[in-house]
C-alpha positions in Angstrom: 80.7 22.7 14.7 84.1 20.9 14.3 87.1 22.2 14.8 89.9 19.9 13.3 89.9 21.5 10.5 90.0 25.5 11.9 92.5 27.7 10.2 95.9 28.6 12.3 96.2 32.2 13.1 100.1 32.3 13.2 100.1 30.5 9.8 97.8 33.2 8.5 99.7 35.9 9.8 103.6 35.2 9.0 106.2 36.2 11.0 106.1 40.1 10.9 102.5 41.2 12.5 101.5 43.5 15.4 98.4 44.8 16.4 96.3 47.7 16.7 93.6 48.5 19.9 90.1 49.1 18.1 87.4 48.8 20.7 86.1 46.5 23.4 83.3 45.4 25.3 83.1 44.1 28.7 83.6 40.5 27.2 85.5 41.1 24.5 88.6 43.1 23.2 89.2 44.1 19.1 92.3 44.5 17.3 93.2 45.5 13.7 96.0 43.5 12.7 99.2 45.5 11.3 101.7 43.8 8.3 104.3 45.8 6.4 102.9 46.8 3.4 104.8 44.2 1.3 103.4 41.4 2.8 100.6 39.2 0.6 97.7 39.6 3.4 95.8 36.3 3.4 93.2 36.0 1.8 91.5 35.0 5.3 92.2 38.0 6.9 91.3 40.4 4.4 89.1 43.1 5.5 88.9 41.8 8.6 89.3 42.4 12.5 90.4 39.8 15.3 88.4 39.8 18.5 89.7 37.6 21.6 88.1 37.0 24.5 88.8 39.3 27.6 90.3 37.6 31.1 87.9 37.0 33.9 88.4 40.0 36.8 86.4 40.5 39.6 84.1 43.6 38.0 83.6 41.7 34.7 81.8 38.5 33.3 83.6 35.4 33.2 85.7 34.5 29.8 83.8 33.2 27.2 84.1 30.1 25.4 84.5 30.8 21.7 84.0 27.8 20.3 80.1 27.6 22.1 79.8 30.8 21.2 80.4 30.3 17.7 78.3 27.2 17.5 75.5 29.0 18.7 75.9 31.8 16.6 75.6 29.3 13.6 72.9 27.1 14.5 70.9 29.6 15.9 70.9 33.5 14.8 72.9 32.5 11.3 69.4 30.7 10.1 67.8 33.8 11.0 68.9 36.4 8.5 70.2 36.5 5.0 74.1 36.4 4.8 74.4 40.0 3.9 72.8 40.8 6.8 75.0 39.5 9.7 78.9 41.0 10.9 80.3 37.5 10.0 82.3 35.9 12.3 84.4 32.7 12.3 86.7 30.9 14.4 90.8 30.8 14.3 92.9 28.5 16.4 96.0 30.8 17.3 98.6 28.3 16.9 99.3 24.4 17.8 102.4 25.2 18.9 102.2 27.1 22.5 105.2 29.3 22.4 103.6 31.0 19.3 100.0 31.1 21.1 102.4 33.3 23.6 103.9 35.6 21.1 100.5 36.3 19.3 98.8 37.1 22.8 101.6 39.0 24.3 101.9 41.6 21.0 98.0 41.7 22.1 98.7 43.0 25.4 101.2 45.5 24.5 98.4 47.0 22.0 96.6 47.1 25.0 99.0 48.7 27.1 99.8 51.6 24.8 95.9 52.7 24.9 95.9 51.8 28.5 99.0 54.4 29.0 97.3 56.8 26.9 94.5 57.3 29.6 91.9 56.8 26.7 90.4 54.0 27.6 86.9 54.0 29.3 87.3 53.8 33.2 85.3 50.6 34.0 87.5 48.9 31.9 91.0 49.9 32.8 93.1 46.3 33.6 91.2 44.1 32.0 93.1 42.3 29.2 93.3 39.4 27.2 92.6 36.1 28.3 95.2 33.4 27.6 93.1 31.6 25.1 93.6 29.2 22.7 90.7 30.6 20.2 90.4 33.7 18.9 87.3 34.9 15.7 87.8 36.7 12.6 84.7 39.6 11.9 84.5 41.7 9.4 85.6 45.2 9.4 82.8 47.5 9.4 85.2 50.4 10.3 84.9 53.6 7.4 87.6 52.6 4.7 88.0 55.7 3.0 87.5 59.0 3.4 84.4 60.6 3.2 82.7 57.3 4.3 80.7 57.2 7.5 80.0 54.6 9.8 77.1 55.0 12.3 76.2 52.2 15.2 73.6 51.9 16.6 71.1 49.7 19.2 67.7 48.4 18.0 67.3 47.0 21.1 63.4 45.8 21.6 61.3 46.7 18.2 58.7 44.6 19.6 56.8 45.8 22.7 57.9 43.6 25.7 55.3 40.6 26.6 55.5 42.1 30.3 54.1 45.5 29.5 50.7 46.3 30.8 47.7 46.2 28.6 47.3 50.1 29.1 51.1 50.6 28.2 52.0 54.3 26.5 55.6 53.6 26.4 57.6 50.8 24.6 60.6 48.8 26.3 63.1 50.9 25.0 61.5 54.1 25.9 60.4 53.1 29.7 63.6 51.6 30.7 65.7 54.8 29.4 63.3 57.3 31.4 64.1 54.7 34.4 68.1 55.2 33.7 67.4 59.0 33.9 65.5 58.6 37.3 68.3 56.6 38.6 70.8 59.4 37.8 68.9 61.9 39.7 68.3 59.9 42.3 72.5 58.7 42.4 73.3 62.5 42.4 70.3 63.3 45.3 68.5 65.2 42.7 64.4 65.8 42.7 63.3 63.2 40.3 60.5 63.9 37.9 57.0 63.6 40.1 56.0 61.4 36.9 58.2 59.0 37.8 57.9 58.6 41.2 56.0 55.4 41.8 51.6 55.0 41.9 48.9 55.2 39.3 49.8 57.2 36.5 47.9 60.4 36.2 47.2 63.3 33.6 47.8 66.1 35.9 51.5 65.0 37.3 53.7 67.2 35.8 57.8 66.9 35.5 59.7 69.4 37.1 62.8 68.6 35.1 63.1 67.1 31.7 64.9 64.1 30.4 68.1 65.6 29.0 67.8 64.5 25.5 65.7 62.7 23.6 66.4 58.9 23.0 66.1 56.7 19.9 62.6 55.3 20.6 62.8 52.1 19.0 58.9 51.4 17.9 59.7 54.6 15.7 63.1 52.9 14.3 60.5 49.5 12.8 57.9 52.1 11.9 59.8 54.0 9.4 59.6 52.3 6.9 56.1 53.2 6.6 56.1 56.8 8.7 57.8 59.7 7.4 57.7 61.6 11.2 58.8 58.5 12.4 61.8 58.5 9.6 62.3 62.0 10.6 62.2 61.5 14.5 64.8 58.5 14.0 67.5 60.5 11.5 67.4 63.6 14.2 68.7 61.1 16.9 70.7 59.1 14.4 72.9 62.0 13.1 72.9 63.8 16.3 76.0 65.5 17.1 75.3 65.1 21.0 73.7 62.3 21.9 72.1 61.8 25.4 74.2 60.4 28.0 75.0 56.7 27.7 73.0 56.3 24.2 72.5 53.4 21.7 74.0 55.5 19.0 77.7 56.3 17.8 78.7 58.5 14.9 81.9 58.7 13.1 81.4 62.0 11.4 78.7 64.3 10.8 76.0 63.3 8.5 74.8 66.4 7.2 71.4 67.2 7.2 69.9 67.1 4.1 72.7 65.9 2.2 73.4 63.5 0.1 74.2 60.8 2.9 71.5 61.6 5.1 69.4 61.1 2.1 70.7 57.8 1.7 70.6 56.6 5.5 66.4 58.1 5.2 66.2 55.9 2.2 68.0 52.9 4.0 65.0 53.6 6.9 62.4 53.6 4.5 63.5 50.2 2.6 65.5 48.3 4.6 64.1 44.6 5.5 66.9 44.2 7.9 64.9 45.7 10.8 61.8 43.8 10.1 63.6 40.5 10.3 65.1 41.4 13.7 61.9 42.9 15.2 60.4 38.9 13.9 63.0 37.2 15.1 62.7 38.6 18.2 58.5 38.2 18.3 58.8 34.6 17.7 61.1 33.7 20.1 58.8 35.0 22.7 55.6 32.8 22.1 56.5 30.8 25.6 53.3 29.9 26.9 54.3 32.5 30.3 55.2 35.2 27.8 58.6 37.3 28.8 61.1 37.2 31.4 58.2 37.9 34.7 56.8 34.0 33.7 60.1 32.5 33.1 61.2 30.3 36.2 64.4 30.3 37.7 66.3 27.1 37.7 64.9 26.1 34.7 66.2 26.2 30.8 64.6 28.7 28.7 66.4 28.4 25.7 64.0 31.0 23.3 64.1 33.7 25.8 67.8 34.0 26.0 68.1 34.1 22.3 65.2 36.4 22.2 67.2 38.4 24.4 70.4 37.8 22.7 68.4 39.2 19.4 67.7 42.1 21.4 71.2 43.1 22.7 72.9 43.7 19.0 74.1 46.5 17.3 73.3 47.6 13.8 76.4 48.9 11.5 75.6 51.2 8.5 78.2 52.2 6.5 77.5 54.7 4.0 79.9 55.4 1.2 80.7 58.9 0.0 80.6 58.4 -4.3 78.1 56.3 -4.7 76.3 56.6 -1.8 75.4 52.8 -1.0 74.1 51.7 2.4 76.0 48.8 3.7 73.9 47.3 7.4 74.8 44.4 9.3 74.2 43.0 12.6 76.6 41.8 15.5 77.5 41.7 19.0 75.0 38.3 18.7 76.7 36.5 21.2 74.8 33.7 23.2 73.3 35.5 26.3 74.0 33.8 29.5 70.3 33.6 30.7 70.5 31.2 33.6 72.7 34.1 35.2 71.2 37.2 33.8 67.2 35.9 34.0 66.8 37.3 37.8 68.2 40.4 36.1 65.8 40.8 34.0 63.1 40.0 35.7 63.9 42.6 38.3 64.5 45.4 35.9 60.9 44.6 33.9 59.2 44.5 37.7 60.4 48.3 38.2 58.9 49.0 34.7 55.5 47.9 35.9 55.5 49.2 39.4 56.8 52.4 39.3 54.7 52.8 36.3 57.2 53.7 33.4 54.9 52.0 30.7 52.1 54.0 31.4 52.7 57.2 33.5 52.1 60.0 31.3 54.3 63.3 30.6 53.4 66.4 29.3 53.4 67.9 25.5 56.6 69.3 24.6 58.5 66.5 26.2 60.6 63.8 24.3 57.4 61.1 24.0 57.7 57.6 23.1 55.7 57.0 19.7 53.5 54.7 21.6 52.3 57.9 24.1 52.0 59.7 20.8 49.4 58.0 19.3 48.0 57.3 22.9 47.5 60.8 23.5 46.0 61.7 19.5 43.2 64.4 20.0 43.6 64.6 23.9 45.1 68.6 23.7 47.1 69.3 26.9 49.0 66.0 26.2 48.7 65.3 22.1 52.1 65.8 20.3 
């Protein structure tokens, strides 16, 4: 990707703009960009959002490099998917000249400051701000745009079962590693964890003696509802939840009412949607290294299909669903190249728990929140069939 000929911001945007906090990540920060109602927006800008790259502090990842990110979003997850299917994202140069690189990035920071003032933002990233950058990307704006219309987000995370997972697996990725977060939780607040996931062989007879809090999105049931109406039903319960569990892949700007007209849409969006299919492909293929997933994978050494495998696996789905004519709008982002040379010991350690304290295969009893993998595991076994 050349840059010579990327668009200025500050030419795009005139000389009367401010900015507006949307959301952030721990990478990233989002702004809405505010002109008087007068102005002629560019074209460029139209329906669009600004993301800018956060500053490096000591509790969050170093800044990233837009311009490699970008290139790697376009010769390597673009060619994936159709181009309906992807948030798209391109870069903007702020300005050549650098005093106007200042102004743009300071009215930045005081959008920051008012939601930092207003004690709203989340915790863990209080003082964190922009980076002084050079680059900045334009995404589309996936935010509801009239009223009525509802946006819901959402993490497919791993449709695929991982490569690591025993042969005798009754839980998928997704699944185990959320029933590990819960043990972790009990265990950071000196709580009894649940004897079936305390560490050894799994057994029938072990028996929790407290439940997971809520159920989670299982993720084999998301791919499988295009063809399995409990599965559809199982997914739009945690979909449209009003409370979701603690810390879950799902966010909802309004209620979707059961039964109605949108939730009718979103289950018909489930039932036809290629979208998902593609990702849970993308994501097989690139994990046909000869050593399978991350346990294989050495460290020190390039493994370029595994990080984008694992980039494929950290997005987030947008479906906006309109109110009148009830279309399903879904697109995928947060695709940003994974650092995998840093995270891979990560990984690896987390999918070593899975195995050996046995949260692909330890068993739970009926009545709990199951993954659909223990579901049709335990088909026809009584005490533990669903």
């Amino acid at each position: 990707m050349t840059t010579s000929s990327t668009p200025d911001l500050a030419t795009l945007l005139g000389d009367d703009f401010s900015f507006k906090f949307v959301g952030e990540g721990a990478a990233n920060i989002i702004f809405e960009i505010i002109q008087p109602p007068s102005t002629d927006i560019h074209p460029l800008l139209q329906d669009k959002l600004i993301r800018v790259p956060k500053a490096r502090t000591n509790s969050h990842a170093l800044t990233l490099n837009y311009t490699e990110v970008q290139s790697y979003w376009e010769a390597h997850v673009r060619p994936l998917f159709n181009d309906d299917d992807l948030v798209t994202q391109s870069l903007v140069h702020l300005s050549p000249c650098s005093s106007q690189q200042a102004l743009i990035l300071s009215r930045m920071k005081e959008a920051v400051a008012v939601v930092e003032a207003s004690l709203t933002r989340r915790k863990d990233f209080r003082g964190s701000n922009v980076a002084t950058t050079e680059w900045a990307m334009l995404v589309d704006d996936m935010r509801a745009r009239k009223p009525g219309e509802i946006v819901l987000e959402f993490k497919p995370k791993w449709l695929a079962q991982s490569p690591d997972a025993p042969p005798d697996a009754i839980r998928c990725r997704n699944c185990a590693k959320e029933w590990l977060r819960y043990h972790d939780k009990l265990t950071k607040k000196k709580l009894k964890p649940p004897k079936s996931v305390s560490p050894g062989p799994k057994s029938k007879t072990d028996k929790p003696d407290r439940q997971l809090p809520l159920p989670v999105l299982c993720t084999i049931d998301l791919l499988n509802s295009s063809s399995d109406r409990k599965a559809r039903e199982r997914v739009l319960e945690r979909l449209t939840s009003s409370t979701p569990s603690s810390r879950s892949t799902v966010s909802l700007t309004d209620v979707i009412e059961k039964d109605g007209p949108q939730y009718r849409a979103l289950s018909s969006w489930l039932e036809h949607n290629s979208l998902l299919k593609r990702l849970a492909h993308a994501q097989r293929e690139n994990d046909d290294a000869p050593w399978g997933g991350c346990l294989g994978a050495e460290i020190g050494k390039p493994h370029p299909k595994l990080y984008l495998a694992m980039t494929l696996r950290d997005c987030t789905c947008f479906v906006r669903i309109s109110s009148e004519q009830l279309e399903v709008e879904a697109k995928l982002g947060d695709l940003d190249k994974k650092n995998g040379e840093a995270k891979l010991p990560t990984w690896k350690e987390l999918e070593r728990r899975l195995i050996d304290e046995g949260l692909y295969t330890r068993r739970r009893p009926r009545g709990e929140w199951t993954c659909a993998l223990e579901r049709e595991d335990n088909d026809g076994e009584g005490e533990y069939g669903s």
